[in-house]
Each structure stands twice: as structure tokens, then as C-alpha cells.
SEBATOR-178229 format. One line per 5 residues: number of its first residue (from 1); for each residue x negated, y negated, z negated of N, C-alpha, C. Coordinates in steps of 0.2 Angstrom, whole numbers, plus 5000, padded with zeros to 4 digits. Layout:
N
NUM	X Y Z X Y Z X Y Z; ...;
//
This chain:
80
1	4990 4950 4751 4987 4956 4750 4984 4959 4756; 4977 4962 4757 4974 4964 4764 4977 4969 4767; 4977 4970 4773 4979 4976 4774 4977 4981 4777; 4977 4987 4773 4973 4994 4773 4978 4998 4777; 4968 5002 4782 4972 5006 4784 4969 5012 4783;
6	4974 5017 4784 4973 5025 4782 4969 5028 4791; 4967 5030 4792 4963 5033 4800 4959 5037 4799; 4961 5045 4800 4955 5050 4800 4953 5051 4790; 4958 5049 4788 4958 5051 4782 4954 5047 4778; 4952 5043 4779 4948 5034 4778 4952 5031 4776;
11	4954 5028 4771 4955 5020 4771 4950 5015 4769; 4952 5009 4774 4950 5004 4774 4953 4995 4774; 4950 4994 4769 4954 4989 4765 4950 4983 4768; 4953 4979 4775 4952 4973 4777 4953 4966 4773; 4950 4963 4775 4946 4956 4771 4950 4951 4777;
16	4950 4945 4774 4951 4938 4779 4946 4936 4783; 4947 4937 4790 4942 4935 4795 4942 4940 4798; 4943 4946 4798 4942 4954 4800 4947 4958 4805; 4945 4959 4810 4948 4961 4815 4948 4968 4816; 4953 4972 4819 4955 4980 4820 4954 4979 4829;
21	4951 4982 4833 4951 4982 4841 4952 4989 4842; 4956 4993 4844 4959 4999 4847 4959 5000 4853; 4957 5006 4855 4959 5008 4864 4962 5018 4863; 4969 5016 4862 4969 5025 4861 4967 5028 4869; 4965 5026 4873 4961 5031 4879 4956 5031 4877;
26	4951 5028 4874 4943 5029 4874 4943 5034 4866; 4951 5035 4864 4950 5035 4856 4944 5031 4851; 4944 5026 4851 4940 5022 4847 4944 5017 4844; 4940 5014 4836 4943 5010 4832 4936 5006 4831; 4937 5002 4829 4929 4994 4829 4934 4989 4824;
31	4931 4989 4817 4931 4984 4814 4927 4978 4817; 4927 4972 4816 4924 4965 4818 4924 4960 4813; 4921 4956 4813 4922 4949 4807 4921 4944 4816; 4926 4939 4816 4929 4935 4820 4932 4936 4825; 4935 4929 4826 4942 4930 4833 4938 4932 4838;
36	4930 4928 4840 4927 4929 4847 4925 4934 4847; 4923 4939 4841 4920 4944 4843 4925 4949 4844; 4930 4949 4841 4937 4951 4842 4937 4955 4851; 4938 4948 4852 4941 4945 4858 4935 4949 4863; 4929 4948 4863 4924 4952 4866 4923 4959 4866;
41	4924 4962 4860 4927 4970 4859 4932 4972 4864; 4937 4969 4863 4942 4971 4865 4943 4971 4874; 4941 4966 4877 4939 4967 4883 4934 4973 4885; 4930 4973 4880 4926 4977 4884 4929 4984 4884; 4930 4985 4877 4937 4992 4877 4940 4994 4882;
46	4944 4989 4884 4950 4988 4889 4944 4991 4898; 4939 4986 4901 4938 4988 4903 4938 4994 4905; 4931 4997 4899 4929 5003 4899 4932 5009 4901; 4936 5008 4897 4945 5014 4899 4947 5013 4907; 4944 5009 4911 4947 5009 4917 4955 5003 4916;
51	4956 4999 4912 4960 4995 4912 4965 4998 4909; 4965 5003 4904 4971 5007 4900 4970 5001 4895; 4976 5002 4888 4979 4997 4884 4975 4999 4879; 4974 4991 4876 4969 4992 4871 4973 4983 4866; 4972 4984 4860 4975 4978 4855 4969 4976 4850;
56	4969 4970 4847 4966 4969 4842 4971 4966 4835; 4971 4969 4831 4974 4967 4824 4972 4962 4819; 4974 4956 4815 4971 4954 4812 4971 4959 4805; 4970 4955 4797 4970 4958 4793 4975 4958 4789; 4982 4955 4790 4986 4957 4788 4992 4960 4793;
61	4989 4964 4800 4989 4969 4803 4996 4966 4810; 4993 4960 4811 4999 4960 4815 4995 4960 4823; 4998 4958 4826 4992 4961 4836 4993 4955 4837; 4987 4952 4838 4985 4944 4840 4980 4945 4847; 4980 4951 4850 4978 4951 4857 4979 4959 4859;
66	4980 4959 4866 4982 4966 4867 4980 4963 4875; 4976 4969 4880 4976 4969 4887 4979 4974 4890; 4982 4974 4894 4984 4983 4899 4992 4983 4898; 4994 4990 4899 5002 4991 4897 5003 4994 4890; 5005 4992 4885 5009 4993 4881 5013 4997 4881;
71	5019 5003 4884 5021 5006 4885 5016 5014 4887; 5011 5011 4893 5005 5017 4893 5004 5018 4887; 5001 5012 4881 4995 5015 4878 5000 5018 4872; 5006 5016 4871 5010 5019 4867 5010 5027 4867; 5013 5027 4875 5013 5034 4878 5009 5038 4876;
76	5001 5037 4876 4996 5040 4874 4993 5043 4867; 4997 5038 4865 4996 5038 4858 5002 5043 4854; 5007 5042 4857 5010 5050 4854 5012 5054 4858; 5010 5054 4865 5010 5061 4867 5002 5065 4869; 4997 5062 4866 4990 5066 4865 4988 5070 4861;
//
């Protein structure tokens, strides 16, 4: 079964090949179709924010790439 996400009152019901890339510093969410664009997003995210944590999820929503600290972006994400 794909896995859907609820965000800003949206759901979104990912497909096989489909990537989730997050940065909670820049507050942004980017669907993608493939690992390398994945992997491109995600860096560039990561940059952007000045090196804050950012992850890419596949579609049954597990985190198959993450740069930065985990801890910070955790942080961020529930104490913002």
C-alpha cells in the first residue's frame, strides 16, 4: 500500500519511484520521481539552509537519505 501523507491539510498518496525531500529550516516539502533527483533536491535543500537537516523519504516512507544533524532538525520541528 503507498504511503499518504497528510501536510497542511493535503493528502498526498505517493506512487513507486516517488520521493518526499524536507528541510524543516527552509519549511519546504518537494515531491520528486527518482532516487537522483531525490538525491539533488535534497542537497541542495540542505545547502540552502546554511547546512541545517534536511531527509528524503521514499514511498513507503522510510528515510533513505538525510544530510545535517538530526537532533537540530528534530528540534526545529517541534519547537517551531
Amino acid at each position: 500500500m503507498p504511503y499518504t501523507m497528510d501536510m497542511n491539510n493535503e493528502t498526498h498518496t505517493m506512487v513507486t519511484g516517488q520521493y518526499l525531500v524536507c528541510c524543516p529550516k527552509l519549511d519546504e516539502r518537494e515531491y520528486v520521481m527518482g532516487m537522483y533527483e531525490a538525491a539533488d533536491v535534497l542537497y541542495s535543500m540542505h545547502e540552502e539552509s546554511g547546512g541545517s537537516y534536511a531527509w528524503c523519504e521514499d514511498y513507503l516512507g522510510h528515510t533513505v537519505m538525510e544530510y545535517g544533524d538530526p537532533v537540530e532538525g528534530i528540534a526545529q520541528l517541534v519547537y517551531s
